[in-house]
N, CA and C of each residue as an Amber inpcrd file, in Angstrom:
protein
   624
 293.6200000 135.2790000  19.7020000 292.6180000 136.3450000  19.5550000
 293.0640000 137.5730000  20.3510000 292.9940000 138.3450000  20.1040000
 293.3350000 139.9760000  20.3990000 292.4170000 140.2950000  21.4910000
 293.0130000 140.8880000  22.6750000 292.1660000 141.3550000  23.6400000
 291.2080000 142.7120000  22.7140000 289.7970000 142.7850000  23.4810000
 289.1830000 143.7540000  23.2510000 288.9020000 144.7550000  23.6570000
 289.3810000 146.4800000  23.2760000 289.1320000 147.0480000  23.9940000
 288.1240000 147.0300000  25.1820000 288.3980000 147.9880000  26.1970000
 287.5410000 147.8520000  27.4850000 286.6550000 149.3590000  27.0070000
 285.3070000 149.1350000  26.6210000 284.8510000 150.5240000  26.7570000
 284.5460000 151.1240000  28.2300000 284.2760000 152.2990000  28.0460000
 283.9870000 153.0340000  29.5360000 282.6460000 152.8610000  29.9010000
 282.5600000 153.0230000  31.1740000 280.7900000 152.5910000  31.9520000
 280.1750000 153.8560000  31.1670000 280.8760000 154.9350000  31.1440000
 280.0820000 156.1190000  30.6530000 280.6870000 156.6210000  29.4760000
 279.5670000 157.2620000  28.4230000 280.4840000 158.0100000  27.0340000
 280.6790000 159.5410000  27.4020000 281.4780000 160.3030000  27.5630000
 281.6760000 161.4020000  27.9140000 281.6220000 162.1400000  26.1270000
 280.3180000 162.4710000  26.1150000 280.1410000 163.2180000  24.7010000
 278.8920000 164.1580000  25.0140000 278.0770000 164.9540000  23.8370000
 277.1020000 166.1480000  24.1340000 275.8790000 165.9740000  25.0030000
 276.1650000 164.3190000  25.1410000 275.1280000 164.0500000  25.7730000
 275.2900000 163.9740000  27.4780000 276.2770000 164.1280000  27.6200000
 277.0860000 163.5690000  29.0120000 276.9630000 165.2510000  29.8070000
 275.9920000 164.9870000  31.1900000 275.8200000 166.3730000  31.2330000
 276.1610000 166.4230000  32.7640000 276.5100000 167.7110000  33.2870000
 277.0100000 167.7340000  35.0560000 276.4490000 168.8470000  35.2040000
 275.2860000 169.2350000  35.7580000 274.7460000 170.4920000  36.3960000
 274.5790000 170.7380000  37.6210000 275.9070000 171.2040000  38.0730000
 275.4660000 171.3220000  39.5120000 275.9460000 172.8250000  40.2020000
 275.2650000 173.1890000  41.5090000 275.5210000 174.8800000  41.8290000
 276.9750000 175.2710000  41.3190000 278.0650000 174.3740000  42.1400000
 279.5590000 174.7660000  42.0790000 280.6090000 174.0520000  40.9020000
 279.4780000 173.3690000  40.2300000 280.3470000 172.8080000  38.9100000
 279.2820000 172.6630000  37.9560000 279.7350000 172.9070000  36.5720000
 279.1780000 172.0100000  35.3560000 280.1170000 171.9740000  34.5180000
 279.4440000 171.7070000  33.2860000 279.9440000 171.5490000  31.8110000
 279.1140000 171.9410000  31.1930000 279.3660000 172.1800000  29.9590000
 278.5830000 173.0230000  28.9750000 279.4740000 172.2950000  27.6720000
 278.4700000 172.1970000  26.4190000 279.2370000 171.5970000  25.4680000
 278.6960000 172.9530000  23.7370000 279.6500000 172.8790000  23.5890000
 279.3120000 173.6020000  22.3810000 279.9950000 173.2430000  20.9250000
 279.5850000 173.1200000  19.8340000 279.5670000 172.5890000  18.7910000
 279.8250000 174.0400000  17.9180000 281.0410000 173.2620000  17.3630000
 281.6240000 174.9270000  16.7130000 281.9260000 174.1220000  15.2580000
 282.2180000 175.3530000  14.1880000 283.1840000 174.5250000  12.5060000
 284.5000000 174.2230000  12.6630000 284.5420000 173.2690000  12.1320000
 285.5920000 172.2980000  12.6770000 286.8350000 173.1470000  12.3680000
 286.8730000 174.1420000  11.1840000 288.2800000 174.6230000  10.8660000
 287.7670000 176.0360000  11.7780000 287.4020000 176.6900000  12.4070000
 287.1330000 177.4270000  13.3300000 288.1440000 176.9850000  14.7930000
 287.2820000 175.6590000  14.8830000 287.9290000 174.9620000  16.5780000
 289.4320000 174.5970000  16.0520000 289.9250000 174.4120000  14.8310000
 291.3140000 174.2780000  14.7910000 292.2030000 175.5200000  14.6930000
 291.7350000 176.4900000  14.6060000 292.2850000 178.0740000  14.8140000
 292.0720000 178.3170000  16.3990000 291.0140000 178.0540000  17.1920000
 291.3030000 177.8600000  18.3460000 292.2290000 176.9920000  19.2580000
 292.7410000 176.0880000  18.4110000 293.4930000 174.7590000  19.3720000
 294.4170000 175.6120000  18.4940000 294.8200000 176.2580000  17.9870000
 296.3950000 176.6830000  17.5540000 296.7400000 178.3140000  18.3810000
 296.1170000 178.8990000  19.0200000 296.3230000 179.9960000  19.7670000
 296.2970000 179.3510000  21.0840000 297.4430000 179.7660000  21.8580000
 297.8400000 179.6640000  23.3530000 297.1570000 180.3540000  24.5680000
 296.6160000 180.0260000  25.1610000 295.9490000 180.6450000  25.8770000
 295.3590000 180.4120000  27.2760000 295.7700000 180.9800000  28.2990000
 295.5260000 180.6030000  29.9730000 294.2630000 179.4080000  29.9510000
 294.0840000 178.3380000  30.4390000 292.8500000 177.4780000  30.9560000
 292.0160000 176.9670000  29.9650000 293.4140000 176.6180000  28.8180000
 292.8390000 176.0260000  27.4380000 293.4580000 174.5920000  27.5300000
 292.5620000 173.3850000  27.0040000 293.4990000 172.0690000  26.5680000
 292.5640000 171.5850000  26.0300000 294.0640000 171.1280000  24.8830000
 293.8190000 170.7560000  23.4600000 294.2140000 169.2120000  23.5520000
 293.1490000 168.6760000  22.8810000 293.2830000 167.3770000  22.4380000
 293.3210000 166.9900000  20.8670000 294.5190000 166.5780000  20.3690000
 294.4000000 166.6950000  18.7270000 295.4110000 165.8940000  18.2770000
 294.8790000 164.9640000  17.4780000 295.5560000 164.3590000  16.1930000
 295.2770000 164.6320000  14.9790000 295.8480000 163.3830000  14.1820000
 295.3620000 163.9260000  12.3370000 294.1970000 163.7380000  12.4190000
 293.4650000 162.9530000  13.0760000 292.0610000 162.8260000  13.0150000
 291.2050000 163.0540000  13.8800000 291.4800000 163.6250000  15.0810000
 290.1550000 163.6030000  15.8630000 290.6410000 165.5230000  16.8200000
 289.9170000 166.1110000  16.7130000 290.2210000 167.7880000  17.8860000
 288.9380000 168.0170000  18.8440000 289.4620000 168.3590000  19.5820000
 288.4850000 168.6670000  21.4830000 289.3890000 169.5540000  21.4310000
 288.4250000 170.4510000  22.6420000 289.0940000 171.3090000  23.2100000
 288.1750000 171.4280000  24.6350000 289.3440000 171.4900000  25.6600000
 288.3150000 172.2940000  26.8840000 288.8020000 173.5900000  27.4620000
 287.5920000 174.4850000  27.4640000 287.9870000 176.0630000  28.4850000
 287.6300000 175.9900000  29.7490000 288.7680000 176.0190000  30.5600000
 288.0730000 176.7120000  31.9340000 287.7540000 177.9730000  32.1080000
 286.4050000 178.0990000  32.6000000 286.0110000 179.1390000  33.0890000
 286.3810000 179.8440000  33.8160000 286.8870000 181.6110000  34.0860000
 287.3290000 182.6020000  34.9500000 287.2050000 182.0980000  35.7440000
 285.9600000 182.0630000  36.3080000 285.4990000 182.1340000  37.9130000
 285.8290000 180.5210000  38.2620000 286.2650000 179.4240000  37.4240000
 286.4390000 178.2910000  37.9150000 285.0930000 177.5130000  37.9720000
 283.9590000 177.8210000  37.7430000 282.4690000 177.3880000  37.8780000
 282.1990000 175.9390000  37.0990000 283.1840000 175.6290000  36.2220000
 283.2670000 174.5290000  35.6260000 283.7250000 174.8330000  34.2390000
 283.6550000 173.9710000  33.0950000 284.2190000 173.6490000  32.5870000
 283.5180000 173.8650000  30.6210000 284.2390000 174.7290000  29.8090000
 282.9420000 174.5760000  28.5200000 283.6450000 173.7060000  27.5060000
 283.2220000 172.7610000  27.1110000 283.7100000 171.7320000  26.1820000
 283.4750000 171.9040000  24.2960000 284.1900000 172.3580000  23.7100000
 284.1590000 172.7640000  22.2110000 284.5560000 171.7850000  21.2770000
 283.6200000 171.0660000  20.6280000 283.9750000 170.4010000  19.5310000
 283.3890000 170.3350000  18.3630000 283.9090000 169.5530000  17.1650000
 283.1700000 169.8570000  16.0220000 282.4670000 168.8210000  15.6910000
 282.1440000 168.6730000  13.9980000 281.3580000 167.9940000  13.3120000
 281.5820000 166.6410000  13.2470000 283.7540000 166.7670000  13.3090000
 284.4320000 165.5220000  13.3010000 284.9510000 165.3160000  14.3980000
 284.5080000 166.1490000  15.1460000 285.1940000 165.0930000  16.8160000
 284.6670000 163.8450000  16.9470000 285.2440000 162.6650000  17.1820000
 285.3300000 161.4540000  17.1170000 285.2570000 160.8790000  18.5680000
 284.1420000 160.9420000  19.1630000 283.7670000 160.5140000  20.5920000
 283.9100000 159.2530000  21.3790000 283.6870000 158.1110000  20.2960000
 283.8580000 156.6910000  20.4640000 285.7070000 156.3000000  20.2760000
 286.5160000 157.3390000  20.2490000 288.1070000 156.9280000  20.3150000
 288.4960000 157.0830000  21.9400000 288.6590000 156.0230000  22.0740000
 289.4150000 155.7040000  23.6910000 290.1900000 156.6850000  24.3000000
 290.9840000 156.9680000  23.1420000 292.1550000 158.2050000  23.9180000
 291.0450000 159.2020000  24.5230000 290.5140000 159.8360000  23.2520000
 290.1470000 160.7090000  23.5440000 289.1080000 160.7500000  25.0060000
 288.6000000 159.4860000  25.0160000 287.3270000 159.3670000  26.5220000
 288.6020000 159.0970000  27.6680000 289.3270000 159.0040000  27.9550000
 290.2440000 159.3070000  28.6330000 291.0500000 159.9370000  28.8930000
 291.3280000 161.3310000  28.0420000 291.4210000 162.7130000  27.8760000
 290.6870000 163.2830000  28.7760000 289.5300000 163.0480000  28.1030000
 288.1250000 163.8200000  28.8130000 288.2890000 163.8090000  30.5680000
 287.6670000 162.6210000  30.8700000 287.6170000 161.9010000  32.2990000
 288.4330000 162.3590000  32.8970000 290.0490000 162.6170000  32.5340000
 290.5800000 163.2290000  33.4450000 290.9070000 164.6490000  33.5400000
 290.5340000 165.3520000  32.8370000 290.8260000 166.6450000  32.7500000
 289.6520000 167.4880000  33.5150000 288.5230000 166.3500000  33.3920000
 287.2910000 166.7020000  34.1440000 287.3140000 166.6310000  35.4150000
 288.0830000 164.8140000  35.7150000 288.6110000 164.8060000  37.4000000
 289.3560000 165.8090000  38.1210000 290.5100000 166.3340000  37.0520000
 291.1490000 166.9850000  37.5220000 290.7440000 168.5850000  37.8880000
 289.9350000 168.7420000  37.5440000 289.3570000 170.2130000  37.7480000
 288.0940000 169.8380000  38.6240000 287.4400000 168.8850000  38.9750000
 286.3370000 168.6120000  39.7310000 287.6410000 169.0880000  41.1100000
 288.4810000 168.5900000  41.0960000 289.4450000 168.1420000  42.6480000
 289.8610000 169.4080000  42.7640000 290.2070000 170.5880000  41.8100000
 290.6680000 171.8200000  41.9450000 289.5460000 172.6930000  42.3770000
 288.4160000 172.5200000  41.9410000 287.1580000 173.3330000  42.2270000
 286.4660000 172.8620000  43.3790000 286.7980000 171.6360000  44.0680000
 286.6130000 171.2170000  45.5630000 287.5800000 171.9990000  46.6990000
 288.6020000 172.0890000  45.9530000 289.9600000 172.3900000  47.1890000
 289.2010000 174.0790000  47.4420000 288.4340000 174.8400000  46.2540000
 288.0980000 176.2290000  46.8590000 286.9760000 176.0120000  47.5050000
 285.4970000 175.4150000  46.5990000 284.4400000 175.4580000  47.6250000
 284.4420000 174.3900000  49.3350000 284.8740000 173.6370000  48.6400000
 284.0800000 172.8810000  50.0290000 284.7960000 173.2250000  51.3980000
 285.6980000 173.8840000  51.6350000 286.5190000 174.2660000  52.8410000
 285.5590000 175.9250000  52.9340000 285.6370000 176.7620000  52.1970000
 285.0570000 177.6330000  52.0700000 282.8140000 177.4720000  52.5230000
 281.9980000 176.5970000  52.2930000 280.8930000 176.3480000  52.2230000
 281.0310000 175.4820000  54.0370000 282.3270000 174.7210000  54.4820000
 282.1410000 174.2700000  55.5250000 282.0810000 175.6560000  56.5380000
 282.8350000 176.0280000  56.3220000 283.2680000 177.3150000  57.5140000
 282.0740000 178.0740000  57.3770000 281.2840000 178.2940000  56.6350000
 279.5840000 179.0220000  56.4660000 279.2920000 178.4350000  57.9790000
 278.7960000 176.8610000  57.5950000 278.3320000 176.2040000  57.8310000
 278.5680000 175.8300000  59.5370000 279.5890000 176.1230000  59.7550000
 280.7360000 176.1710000  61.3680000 280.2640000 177.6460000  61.9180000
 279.6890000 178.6740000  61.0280000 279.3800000 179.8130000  61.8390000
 278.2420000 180.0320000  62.0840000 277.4350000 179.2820000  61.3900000
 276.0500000 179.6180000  61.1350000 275.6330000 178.2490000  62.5730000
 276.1120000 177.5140000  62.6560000 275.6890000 176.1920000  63.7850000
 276.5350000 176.6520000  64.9980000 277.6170000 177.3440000  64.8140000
 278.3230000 177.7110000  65.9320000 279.4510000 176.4230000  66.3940000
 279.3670000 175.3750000  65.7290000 280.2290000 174.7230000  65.5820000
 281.8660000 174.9000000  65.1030000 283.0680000 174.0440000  66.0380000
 284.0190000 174.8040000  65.5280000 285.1160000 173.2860000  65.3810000
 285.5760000 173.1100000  64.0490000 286.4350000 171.6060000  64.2060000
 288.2750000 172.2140000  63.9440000 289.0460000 171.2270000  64.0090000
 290.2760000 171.8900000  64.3540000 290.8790000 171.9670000  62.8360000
 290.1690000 171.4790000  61.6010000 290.6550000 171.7180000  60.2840000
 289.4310000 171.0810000  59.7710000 289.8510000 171.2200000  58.3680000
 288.9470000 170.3160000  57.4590000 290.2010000 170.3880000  56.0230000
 289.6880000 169.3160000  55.3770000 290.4430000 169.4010000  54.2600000
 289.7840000 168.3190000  53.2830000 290.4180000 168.4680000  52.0770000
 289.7240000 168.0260000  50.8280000 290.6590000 167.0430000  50.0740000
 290.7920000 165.9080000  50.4500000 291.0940000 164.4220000  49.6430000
 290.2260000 163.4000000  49.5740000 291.1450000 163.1020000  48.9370000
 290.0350000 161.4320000  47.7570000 289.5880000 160.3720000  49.2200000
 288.8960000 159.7010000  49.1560000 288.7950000 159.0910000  50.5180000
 288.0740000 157.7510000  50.1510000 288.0740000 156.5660000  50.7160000
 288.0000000 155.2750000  50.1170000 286.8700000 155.6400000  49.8000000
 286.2630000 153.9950000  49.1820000 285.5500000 154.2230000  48.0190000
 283.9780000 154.2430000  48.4630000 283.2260000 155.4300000  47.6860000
 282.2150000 155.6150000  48.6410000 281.8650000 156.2850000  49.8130000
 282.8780000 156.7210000  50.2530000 282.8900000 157.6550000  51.9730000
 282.9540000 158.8290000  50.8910000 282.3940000 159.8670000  51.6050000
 282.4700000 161.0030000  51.4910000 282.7890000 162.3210000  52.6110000
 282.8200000 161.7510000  53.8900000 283.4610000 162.5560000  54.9660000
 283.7820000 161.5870000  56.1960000 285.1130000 162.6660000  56.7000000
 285.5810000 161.8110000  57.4190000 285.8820000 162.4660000  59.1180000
 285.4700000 162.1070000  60.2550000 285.9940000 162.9260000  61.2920000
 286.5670000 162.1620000  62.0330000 288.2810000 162.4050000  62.3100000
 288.9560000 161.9670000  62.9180000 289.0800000 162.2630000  64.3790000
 290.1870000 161.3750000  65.1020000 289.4990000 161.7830000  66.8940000
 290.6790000 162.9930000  66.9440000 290.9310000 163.6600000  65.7370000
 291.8430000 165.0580000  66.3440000 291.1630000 165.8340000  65.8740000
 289.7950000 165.5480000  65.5170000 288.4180000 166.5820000  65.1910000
 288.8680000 167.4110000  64.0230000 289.2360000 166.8030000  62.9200000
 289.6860000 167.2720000  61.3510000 288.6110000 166.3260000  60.9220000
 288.1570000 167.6030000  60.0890000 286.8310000 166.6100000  58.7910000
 287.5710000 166.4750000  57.8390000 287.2030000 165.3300000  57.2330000
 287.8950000 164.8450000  55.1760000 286.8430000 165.4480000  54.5030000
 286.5520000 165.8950000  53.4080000 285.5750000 165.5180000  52.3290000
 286.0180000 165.3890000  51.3370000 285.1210000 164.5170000  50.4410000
 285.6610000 164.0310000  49.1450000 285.7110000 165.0770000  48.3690000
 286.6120000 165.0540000  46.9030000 286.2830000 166.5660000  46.4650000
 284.9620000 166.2410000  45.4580000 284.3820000 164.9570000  45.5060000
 283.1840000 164.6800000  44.7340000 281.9440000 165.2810000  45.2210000
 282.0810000 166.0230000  46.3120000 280.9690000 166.5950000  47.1070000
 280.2530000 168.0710000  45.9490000 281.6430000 168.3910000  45.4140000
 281.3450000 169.5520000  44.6660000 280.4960000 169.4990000  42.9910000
 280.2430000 168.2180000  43.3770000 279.3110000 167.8530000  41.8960000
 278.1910000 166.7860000  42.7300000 277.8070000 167.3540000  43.3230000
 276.2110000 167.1590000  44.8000000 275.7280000 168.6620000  44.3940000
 274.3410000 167.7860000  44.3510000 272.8350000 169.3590000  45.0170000
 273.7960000 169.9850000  46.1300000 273.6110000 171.2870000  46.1180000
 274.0030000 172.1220000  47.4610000 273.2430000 171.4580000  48.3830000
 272.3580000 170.7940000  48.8850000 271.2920000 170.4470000  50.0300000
 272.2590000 169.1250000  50.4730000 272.7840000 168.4760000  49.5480000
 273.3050000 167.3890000  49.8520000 274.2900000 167.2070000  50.4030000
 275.3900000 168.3740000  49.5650000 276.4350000 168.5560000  50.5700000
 276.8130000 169.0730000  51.4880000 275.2620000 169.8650000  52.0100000
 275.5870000 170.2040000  53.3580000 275.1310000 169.4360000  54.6910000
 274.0960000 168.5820000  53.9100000 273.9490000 167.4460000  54.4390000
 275.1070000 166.8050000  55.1980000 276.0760000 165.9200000  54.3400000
 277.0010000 165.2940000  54.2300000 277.6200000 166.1770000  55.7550000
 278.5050000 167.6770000  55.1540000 279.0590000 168.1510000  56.3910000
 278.5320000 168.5340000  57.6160000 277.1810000 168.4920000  57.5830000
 276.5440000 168.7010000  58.8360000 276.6170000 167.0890000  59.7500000
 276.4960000 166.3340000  58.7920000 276.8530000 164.8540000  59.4770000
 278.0370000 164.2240000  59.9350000 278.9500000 165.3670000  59.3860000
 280.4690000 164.9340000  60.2360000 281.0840000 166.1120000  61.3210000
 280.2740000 167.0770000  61.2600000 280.1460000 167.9730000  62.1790000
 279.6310000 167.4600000  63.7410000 278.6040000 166.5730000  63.3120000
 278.1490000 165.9340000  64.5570000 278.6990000 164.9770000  64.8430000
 279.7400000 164.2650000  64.2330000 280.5870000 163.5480000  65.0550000
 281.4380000 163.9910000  65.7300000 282.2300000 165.3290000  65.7950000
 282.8280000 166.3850000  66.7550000 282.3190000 166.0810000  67.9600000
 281.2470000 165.3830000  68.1780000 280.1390000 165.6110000  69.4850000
 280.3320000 164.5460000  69.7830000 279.9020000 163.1900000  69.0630000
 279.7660000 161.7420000  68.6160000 280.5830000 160.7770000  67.6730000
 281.1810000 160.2920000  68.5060000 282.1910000 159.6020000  67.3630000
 281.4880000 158.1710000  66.9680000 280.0060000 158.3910000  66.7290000
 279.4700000 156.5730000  67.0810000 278.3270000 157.2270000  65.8590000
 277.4470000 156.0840000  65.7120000 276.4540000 156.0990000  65.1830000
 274.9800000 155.9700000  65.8240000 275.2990000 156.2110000  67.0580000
 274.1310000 155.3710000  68.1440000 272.9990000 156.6550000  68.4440000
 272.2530000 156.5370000  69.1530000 271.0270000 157.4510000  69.6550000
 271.2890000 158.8260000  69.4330000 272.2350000 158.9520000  70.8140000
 272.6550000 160.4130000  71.0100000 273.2960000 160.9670000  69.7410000
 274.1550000 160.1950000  68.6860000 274.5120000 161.1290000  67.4120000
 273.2530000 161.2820000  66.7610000 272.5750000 160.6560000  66.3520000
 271.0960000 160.7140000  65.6670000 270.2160000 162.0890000  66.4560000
 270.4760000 161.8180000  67.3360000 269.2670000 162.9250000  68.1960000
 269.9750000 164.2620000  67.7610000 271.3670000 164.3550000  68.1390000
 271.9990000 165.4520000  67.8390000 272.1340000 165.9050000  66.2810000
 272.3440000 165.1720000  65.6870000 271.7740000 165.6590000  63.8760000
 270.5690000 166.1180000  63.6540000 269.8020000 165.6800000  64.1590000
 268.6970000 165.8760000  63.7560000 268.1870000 167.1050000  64.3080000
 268.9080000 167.8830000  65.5930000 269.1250000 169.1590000  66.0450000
 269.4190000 170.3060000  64.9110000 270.6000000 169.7770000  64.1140000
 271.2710000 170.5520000  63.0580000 270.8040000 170.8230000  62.1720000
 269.7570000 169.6870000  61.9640000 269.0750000 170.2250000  60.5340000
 268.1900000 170.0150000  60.4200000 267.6010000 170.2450000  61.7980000
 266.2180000 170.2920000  61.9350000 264.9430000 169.6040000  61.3780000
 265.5430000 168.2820000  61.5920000 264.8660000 167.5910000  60.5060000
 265.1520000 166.0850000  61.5860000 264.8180000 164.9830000  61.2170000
 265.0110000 164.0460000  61.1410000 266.2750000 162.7300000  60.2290000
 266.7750000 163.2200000  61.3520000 268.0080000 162.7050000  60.8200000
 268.6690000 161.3170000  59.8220000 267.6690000 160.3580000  60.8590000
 268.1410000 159.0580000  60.2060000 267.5160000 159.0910000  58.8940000
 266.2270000 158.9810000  59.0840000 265.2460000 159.5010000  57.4100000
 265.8840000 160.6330000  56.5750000 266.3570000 161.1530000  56.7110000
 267.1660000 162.2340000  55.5430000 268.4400000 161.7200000  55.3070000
 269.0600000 161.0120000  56.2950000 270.0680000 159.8000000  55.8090000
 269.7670000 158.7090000  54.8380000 268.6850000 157.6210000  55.3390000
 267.8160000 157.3120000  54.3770000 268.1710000 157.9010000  52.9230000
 266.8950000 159.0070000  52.4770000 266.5480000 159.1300000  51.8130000
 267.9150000 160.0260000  50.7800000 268.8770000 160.0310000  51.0180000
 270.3250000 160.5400000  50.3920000 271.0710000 159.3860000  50.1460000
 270.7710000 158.4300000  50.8480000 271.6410000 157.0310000  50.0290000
 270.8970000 156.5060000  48.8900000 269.5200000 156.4440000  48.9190000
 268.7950000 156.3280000  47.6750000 269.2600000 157.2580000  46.9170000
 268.9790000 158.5350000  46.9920000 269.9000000 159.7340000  45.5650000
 271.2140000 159.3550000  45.3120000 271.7870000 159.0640000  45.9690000
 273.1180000 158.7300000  45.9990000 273.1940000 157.0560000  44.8120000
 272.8220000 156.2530000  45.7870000 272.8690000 155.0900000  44.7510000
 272.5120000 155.1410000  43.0910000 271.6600000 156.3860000  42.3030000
 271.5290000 156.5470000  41.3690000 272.6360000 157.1780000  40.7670000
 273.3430000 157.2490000  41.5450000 274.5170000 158.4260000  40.3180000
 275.8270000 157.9450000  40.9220000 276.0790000 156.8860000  42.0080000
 277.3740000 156.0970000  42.3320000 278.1890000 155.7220000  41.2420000
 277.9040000 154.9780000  40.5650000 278.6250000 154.9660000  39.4150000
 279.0200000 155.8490000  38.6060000 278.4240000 156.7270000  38.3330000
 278.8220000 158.0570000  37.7310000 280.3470000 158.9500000  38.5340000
 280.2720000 158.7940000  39.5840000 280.9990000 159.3730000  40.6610000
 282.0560000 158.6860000  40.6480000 281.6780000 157.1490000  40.6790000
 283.1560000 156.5830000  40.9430000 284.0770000 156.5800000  39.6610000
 283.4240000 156.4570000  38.2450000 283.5430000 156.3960000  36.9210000
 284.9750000 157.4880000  37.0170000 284.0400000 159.1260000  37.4500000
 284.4000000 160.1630000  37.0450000 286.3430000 160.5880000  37.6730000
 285.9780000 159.9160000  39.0790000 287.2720000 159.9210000  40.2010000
 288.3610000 158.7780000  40.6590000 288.1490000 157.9820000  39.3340000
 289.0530000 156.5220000  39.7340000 290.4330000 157.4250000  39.5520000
C-alpha cells in the first residue's frame, strides 16, 4: 500500500488570514488569463508559482508591510506543492520583516524605560521561546514576534529587558516587571500564555 500523503495542520488558501500591525496578507482573486499575463512580466518582489495546471502569485509590498496573494478561479489550493510554496515564502518574509521591526520597536522601547542591553538580535529560537537574555545582556527574539498584537510584543520585550536586572524568575524579577508595565506582571504573563496557546500551532506550522 502506498504511503499517504501528509496533509498540512493548516490550508493556506482565501480563507487563511494574518492581520497583524507589522505584517499581513491580503488575498485577491483576479481572471485567470489576466494573473497569467502577470506571472509572465518580471518584476522586483514578485513570485510565481506555475505549472500546466495550477498559477499563484505573491507581491511584496513597497513598504514590506506584508504580503498580497493573487489567484484565480483555477488555482488549485488542495495541491501539496503548491501549500508548501506558500508556507515558505510566507516564512520567509515573516523572518525578513522581523530583522527590520523588532530591533527597531526594541530600541523605542530601551528609550522610553531608559533601559540599555548590549545588542539584541532576531533568530529562530527553540521551540516556543520567544526571547532570550543572555548573561552578556544580548536579547534573542523570535522573528514570530512580528505576527503578535503590538501589546504582546512588547510585552514579550519588556520581559527580557527585565532580566538585564534578573536573570531568575523569582520575586524581585516579578516586582521589577511589573514596574515596567505598570501592571501586574505575573497575571499579564498569565493571561498571554492563554492568547498564545490559541494560535501556537499556527506559529509553529508557519516557522518549521
Amino acid at each position: 500500500m502506498a504511503d499517504r500523503k501528509i496533509e498540512p495542520l493548516f490550508w493556506i488558501n482565501p480563507n487563511f488570514r494574518l492581520q497583524f500591525p507589522y505584517f499581513s496578507i491580503k488575498w485577491y482573486q483576479i481572471d485567470h488569463q489576466v494573473l497569467l499575463q502577470e506571472a509572465m512580466q518580471k518584476g522586483m518582489g514578485k513570485m510565481v508559482y506555475q505549472t500546466k495546471k495550477n498559477l499563484m502569485m505573491i507581491m511584496l509590498r513597497e513598504d514590506h508591510s506584508g504580503l498580497d496573494l493573487l489567484y484565480s478561479e483555477c488555482t488549485q489550493f488542495k495541491n501539496l506543492r503548491l501549500q508548501g510554496w506558500l508556507r515558505i515564502n510566507i516564512r520567509d518574509q515573516i523572518i525578513i520583516r522581523a530583522k527590520e521591526v523588532l530591533p527597531k520597536r526594541f530600541h523605542e522601547i530601551e528609550a522610553i524605560k531608559h533601559i540599555k542591553a548590549k545588542g539584541v538580535r532576531v533568530k529562530k529560537l527553540r521551540k516556543r521561546v520567544l526571547g532570550q537574555c543572555n548573561t552578556f545582556k544580548i536579547i534573542s527574539l523570535s522573528p514570530v514576534l512580528v505576527i503578535f498584537p503590538k501589546e504582546f510584543l512588547d510585552m514579550v520585550i519588556l520581559h527580557e529587558m527585565a532580566h538585564l536586572k534578573f536573570m531568575h524568575h523569582r520575586k524581585t524579577f516579578w516586582a521589577y516587571l511589573s514596574q515596567l508595565i505598570n501592571d501586574d506582571a505575573k497575571q499579564q504573563n498569565e493571561l498571554r500564555d492563554i492568547v498564545l496557546s490559541k494560535y501556537i500551532d499556527l506559529y509553529d506550522f508557519l516557522m518549521k
